[in-house]
N, C-alpha and C positions, 0 to 999 in steps of 0.2 A: 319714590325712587325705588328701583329694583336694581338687590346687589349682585343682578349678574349682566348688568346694561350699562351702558355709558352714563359716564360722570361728568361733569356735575347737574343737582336738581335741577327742575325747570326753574325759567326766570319768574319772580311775582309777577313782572309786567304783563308775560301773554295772556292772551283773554281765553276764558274760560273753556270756551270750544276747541281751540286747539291746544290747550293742556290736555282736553279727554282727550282729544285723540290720539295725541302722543304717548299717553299712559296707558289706552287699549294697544295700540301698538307694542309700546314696550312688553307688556304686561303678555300679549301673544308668543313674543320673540323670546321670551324669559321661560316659555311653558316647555319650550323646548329643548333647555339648555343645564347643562348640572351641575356648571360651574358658579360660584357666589363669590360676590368680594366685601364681604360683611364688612371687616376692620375700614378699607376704603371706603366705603360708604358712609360708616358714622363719620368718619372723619371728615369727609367732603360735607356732608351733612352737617355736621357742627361746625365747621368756620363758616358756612355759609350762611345759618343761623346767626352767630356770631358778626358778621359784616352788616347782614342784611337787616335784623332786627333791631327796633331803636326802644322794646319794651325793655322792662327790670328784668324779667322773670323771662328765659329762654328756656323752651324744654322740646325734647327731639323723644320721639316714640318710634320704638321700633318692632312691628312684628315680623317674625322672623322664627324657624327654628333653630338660630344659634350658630350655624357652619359656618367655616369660612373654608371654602379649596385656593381660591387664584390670588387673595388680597396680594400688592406688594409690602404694604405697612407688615407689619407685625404682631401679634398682641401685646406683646409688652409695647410697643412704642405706641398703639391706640391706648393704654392703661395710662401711659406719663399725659399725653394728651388730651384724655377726659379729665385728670385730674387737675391739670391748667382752666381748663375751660371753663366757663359760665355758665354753659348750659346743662340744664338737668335732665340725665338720659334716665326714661324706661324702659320696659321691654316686655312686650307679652310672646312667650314662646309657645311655640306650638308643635308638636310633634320633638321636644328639644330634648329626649333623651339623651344623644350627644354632646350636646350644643348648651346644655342649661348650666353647667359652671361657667364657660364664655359669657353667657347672658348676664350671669350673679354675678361676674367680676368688671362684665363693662358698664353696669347699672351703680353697681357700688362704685368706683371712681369715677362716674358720671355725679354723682350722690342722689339717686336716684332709685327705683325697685324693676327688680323683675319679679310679671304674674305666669302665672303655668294652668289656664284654666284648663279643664277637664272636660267642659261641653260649654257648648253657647250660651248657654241659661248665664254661664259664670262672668261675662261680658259687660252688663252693667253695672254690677259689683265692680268689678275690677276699674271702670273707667269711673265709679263715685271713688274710688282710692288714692286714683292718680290725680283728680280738680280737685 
């Protein structure tokens, strides 16, 4: 999902070909855009987890540097509804000089971490911390 693209994720059901495609797509239409709707997205993202998953354990990963410009939600109102939820958010920031207290505060009532690596090398590490 890209938080500056239309909501909500793709369905599990489509088959796998035109999920890439959709996500190249998206993913082209996004390179060009500067607006983000971070808070929206986790949130679309988490009920949708939430409906669609029939595991124990739900967890949403987000990378992201952290922004949000257009969300309509709010932070505080993503913070009351991470804290409801089930699912376990984390977040690897990237570039989150601005953005990395949002990151620390929507992973912490997700009950979840945010990582801040520093180079690529730092990637398997961080993904043996989150399984």
């Amino acid at each position: 999902m890209f938080f500056s693209v239309d909501l909500p994720p793709t369905s599990p059901s489509a088959d796998l070909r035109t999920r890439l495609e959709g996500l190249t797509q998206r993913y082209q239409k996004q390179l060009y855009q500067t607006s983000t709707r971070l808070f929206d997205s986790v949130q679309a993202a988490s009920d949708y987890i939430q409906k669609a998953s029939h595991r124990d354990k739900r967890v949403l990963l987000l990378i992201t540097d952290g922004k949000d410009t257009t969300s309509l939600a709010t932070l505080k109102q993503l913070l009351v509804n991470c804290r409801r939820s089930e699912t376990t958010i984390y977040a690897i920031g990237f570039d989150a000089r601005r953005g990395k207290k949002t990151l620390d505060e929507i992973t912490a009532a997700g009950g979840g971490s945010a990582f801040y690596p520093n180079q690529p090398e730092d990637l398997p590490g961080i993904a043996l911390r989150i399984v």
